[in-house]
N, C-alpha and C positions, 0 to 999 in steps of 0.2 A: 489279380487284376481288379478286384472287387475295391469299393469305396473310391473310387478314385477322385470321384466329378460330384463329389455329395455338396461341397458347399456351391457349387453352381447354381443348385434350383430355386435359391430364393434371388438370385440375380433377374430373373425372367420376370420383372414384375410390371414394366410398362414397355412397350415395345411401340415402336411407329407402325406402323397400317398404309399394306398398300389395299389395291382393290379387293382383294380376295381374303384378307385377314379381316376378323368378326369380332368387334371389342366387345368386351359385356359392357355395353352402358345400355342408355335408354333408349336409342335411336332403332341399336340392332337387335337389343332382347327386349322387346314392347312390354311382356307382361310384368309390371311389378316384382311380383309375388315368386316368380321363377329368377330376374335378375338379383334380388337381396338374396335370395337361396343357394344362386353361381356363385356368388361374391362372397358371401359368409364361408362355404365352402373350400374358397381358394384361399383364402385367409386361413380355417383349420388347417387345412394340407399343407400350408406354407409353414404354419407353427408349430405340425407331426415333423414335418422333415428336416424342423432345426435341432431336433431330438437325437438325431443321428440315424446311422442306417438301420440301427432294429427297429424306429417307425414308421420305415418308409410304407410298407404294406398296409397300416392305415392312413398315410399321408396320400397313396395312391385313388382308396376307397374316396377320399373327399372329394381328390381330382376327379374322379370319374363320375359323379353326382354333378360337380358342373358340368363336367365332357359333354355327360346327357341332354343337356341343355344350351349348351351351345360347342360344337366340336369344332369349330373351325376356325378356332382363336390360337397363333400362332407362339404368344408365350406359353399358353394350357398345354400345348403339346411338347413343349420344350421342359417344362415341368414334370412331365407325366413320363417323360422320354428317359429322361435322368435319376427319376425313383429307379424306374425299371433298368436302367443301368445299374442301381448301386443293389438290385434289388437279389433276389434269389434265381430268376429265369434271365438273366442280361438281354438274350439275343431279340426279348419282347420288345427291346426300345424301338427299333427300327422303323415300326412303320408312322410314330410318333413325332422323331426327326426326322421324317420325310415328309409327312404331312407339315412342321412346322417351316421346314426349306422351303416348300412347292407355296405356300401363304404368304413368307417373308422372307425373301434366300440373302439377305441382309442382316440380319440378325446374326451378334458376334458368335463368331464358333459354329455355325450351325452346320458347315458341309465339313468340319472335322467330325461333330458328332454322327451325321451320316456317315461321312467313312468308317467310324470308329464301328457302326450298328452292322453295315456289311460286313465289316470284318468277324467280327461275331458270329456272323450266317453265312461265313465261308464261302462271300459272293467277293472273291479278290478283286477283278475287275471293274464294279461300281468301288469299291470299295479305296480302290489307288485314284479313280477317276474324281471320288469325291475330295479325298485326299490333297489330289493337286489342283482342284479348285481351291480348298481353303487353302494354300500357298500362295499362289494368286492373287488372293485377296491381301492375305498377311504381309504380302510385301506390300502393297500399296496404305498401309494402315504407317500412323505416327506415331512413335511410341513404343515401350518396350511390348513381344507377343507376353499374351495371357501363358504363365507357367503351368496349366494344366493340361496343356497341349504342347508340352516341352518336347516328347514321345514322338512325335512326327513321323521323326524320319527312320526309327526305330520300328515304329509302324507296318510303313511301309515296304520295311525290307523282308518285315512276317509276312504281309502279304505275297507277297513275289515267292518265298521262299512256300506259301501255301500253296501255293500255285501250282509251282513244279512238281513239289510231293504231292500233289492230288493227281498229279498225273501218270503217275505210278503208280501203279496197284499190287503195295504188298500180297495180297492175296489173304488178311490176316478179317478174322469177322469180328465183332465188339458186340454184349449181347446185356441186356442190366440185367444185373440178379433180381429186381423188379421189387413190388410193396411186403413182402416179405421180408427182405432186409431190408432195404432201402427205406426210409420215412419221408418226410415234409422238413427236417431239419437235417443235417450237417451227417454224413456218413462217409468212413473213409478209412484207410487205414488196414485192409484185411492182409493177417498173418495166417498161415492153413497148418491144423494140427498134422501129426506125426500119420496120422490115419488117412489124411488124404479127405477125409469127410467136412470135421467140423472145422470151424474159420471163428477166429475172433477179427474185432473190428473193433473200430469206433463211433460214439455219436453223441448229438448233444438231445438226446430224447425225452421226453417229458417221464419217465422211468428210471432217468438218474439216483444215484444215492445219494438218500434225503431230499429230493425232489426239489433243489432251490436252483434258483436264478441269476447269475452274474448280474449284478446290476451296471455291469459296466458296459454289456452286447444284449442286455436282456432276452440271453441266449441260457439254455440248460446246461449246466458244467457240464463236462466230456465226462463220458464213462467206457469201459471199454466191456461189451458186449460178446458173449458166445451164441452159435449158431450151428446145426446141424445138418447136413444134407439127406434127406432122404428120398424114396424113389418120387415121392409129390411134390419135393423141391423143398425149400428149408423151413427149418422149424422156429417158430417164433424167438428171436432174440431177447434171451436174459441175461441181467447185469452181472458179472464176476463180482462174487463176493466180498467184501472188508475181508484183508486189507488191502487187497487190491486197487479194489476201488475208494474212494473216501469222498469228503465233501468237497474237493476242489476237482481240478481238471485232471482227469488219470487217460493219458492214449496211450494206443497199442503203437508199440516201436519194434520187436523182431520179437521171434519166435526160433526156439533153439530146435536142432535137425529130431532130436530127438524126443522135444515137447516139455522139455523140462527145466528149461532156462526162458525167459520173457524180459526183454526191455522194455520198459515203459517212461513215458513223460510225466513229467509235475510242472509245473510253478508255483511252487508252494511259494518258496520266496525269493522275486528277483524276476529275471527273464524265462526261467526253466533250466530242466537239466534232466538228464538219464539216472534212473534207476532201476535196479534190477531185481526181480523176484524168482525165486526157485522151487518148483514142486517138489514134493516127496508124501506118499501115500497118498496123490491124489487130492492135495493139500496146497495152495500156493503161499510162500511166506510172505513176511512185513517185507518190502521192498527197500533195499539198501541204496542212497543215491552212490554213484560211479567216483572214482575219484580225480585229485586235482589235475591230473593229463588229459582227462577228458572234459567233465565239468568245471568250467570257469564263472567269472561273475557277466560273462557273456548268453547268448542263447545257445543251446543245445536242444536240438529239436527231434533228431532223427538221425539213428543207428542200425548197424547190421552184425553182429559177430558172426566168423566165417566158421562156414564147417566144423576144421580142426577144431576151433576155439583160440586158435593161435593169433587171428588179427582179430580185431573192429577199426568199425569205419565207420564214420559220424559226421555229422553237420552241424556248424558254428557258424560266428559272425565276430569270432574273437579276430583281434587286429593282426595277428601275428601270422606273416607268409602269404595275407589273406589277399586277393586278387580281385574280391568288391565284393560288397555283400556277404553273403553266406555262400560259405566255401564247404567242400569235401574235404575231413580227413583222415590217416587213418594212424592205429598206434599197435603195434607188438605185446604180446604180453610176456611180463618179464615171472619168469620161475622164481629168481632173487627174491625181488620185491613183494612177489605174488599181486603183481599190479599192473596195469597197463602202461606202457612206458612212456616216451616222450614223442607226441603227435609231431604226425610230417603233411602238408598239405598235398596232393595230390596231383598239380601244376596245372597249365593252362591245357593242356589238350582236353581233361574234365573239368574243369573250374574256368569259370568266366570272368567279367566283370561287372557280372549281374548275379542276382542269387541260384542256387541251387540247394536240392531241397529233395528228402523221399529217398536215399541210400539202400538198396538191397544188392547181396553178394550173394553171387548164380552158389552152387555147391562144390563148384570145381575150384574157388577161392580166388581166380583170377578175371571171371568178367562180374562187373558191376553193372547197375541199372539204376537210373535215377534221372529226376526232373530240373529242370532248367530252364531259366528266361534267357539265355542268352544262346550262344552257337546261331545255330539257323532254327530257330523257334518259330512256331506260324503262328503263337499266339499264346500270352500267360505262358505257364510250368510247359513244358513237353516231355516228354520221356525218354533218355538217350540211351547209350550201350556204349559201353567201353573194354577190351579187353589187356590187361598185363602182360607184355610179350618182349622178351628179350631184354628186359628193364627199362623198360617205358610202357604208360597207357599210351593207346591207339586214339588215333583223333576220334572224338566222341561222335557218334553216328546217332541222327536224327529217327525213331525207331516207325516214322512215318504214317503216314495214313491208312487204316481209320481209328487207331492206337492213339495218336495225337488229331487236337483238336484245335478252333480258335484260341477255347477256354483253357484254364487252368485243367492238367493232366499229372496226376501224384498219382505218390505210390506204391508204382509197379514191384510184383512180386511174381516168382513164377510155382507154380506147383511140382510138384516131384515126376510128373511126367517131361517136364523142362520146354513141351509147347501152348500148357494151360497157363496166362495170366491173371493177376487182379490188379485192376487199379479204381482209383475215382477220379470223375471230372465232372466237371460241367456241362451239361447238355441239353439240349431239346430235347422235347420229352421225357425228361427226369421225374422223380417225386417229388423234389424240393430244390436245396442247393448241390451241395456233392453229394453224388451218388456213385456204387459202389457197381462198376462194372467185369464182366468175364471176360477176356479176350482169345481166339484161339490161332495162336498163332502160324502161319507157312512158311517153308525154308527161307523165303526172301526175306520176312519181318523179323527171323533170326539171326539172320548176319551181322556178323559182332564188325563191322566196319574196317577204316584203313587204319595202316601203320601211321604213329604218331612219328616224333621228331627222334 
């Protein structure tokens, strides 16, 4: 859900003024010396935020140096509204487009971006209500609607669909493994060794190997980190070794039952793809990319090999079977070939025609767990349940509240007791962006859902 509305912000540059909207000119900011300072201001942050979304965090600092000097300018808040959309905490924009509604409720888009900010802060209610104000409006407008606000009515059906699952109470608690793993930047991803204790993950932390910076996210390359639990809670996370790790992006993709198989991701070159590393003595090897049934010149993001070792089950966007976006699927392993055989899509009862994303296979080989924008989503990724029964999946059941969130929800994994969770999402009061969540689940939040077709 992240970047969506990024080139919006520099649209917000002159706005009409009813009575309660505060222009920075002379009339309304008297002193000189503080107006050139607004306005020089709004000018940096308007040319941090055409940087893309790694500047928004200093495009916001500039906004808020004018903010302090005049807050009641209803483009500044629309500006400040939409960093903080694109930004690392989302759910901050709200009260930004609400102040710039309640100043100018005129201004294009503005009671979608309210809705959009309720939705975020799982206030469904405002959130439909703002919603079908800006419908309201868009009909009476000439002219093709702004495509950024394409999502509408997709929207609103998370909302409703938020609704009702908030009104059930799995019974399941959500708890963050807090600043000890979690940092200020991108965390996600956690596999749990053979022990039950240590957990690898991922992140983009300034302790990467070789310590450089995409210059494309000016973000830290993904590294994939271990971690240990002890009785005072975990121990500082350090980087897996070369070759594990290298100078591009290396994430954790699955963890074998036994601790001695690991999937991991690259994009060394192209969109990404799986590769596989094998311990022995305590030693993990060069990681071998997977072959042509799995990896394609498509993306491959995220896999699971099951128990036996007898399936995987993985995540593309190749065209083939594919039902929109990135599909689930899985392949056999052939003793012949000594390879994985020829993938079969997984059909619509887990597959959408939106993406899905985050594959993990319970150990019984027949329920899966994985995230999805589509089904009845109440917002970004959610996290469903499927189980293989009779030869078919079971309609994929929504794994509900407080497991799913507005925000993006990946991931999920369960531990060997089969009611401990991890996943990462997006949340208030996080550390950063994704954070790396526990969940503990009750018999209701484990019900593997209905029969499919």
């Amino acid at each position: 859900m992240k970047n969506l509305f990024l080139p919006a912000i520099l649209a917000f540059v002159a706005l009409g003024s009813t009575a309660q909207n505060v222009p920075f000119d002379k009339e309304h900011v008297s002193d000189p010396a503080k107006l050139k300072r607004a306005q020089d201001a709004i000018k940096q942050g308007d040319k941090l935020a055409s940087g893309g979304a790694h500047a928004l965090g200093l495009a916001l600092v500039s906004y808020e140096e004018a903010y302090a000097i005049n807050p009641d300018n209803a483009a500044l808040n629309m500006k400040m509204g939409l960093a903080h959309l694109n930004g690392a905490q989302r759910h901050l924009c709200l009260p930004y487009f609400q102040t710039a509604a309640d100043l100018d409720p005129n201004i294009e888009g503005v009671h979608f971006f309210v809705g959009f900010a309720h939705h975020l802060n799982a206030n469904w209610d405002k959130a439909l209500a703002a919603f079908e104000q800006h419908k309201k409006l868009q009909a009476s407008m000439v002219g093709e609607p702004d495509p950024r606000m394409a999502n509408l009515e997709k929207l609103m059906v998370e909302c409703r669909s938020g609704k009702a699952l908030s009104a059930t109470n799995t019974g399941a608690t959500v708890t963050a493994l807090g600043p000890a793993v979690n940092c200020e930047q991108t965390d996600y991803g956690v596999l749990i060794d053979n022990t039950g204790n240590g957990i690898l993950f991922t992140s983009r932390r300034s302790s990467t190997t070789g310590g450089k910076i995409n210059k494309a996210t000016n973000e830290y390359f993904e590294d994939i980190y271990a971690s240990t639990q002890t009785g005072t809670g975990y121990s500082v996370p350090v980087p897996l070794a070369v070759p594990v790790n290298s100078l591009g992006n290396d994430a954790s993709v699955c963890l074998s039952t036994d601790g001695n198989t690991m999937l991991i991701y690259r994009d060394v070159a192209g969109p990404g793809d799986i590769y596989r590393s094998d311990k022995t003595n305590g030693t993990w090897s060069t990681p071998t990319k997977l072959g042509a049934n799995v990896n394609t010149k498509f993306h491959e993001g995220s896999a699971w090999i099951t128990a036996d070792k007898q399936w995987i089950y993985f995540v593309s966007d190749r065209p083939d079977e594919n039902l929109g976006g990135q599909d689930i699927y899985r392949a056999r392993w052939d003793e012949t070939t000594n390879d994985w055989g020829i993938a079969e899509n997984l059909g619509p009862d887990v597959n959408s025609a939106f993406d899905e994303d985050g594959i993990y296979v319970a150990p019984d080989g027949n329920t899966i767990y994985f995230s999805s924008k589509g089904h009845n989503t109440i917002g970004g990724y959610d996290v469903f349940v499927s189980r293989f029964e009779n030869g078919f999946w079971t309609k994929a059941k929504n794994m509900g509240v407080p497991v799913n969130s507005p925000d993006d929800d990946l991931y999920f994994v369960l531990a060997a007791n089969g009611t401990t969770g991890y996943f990462s999402s997006v949340r208030p009061g996080g550390e950063g962006q994704d954070d790396i969540y526990r969940v503990d689940l009750s018999p209701a939040a484990q019900d593997t859902g209905e029969k499919g077709k």
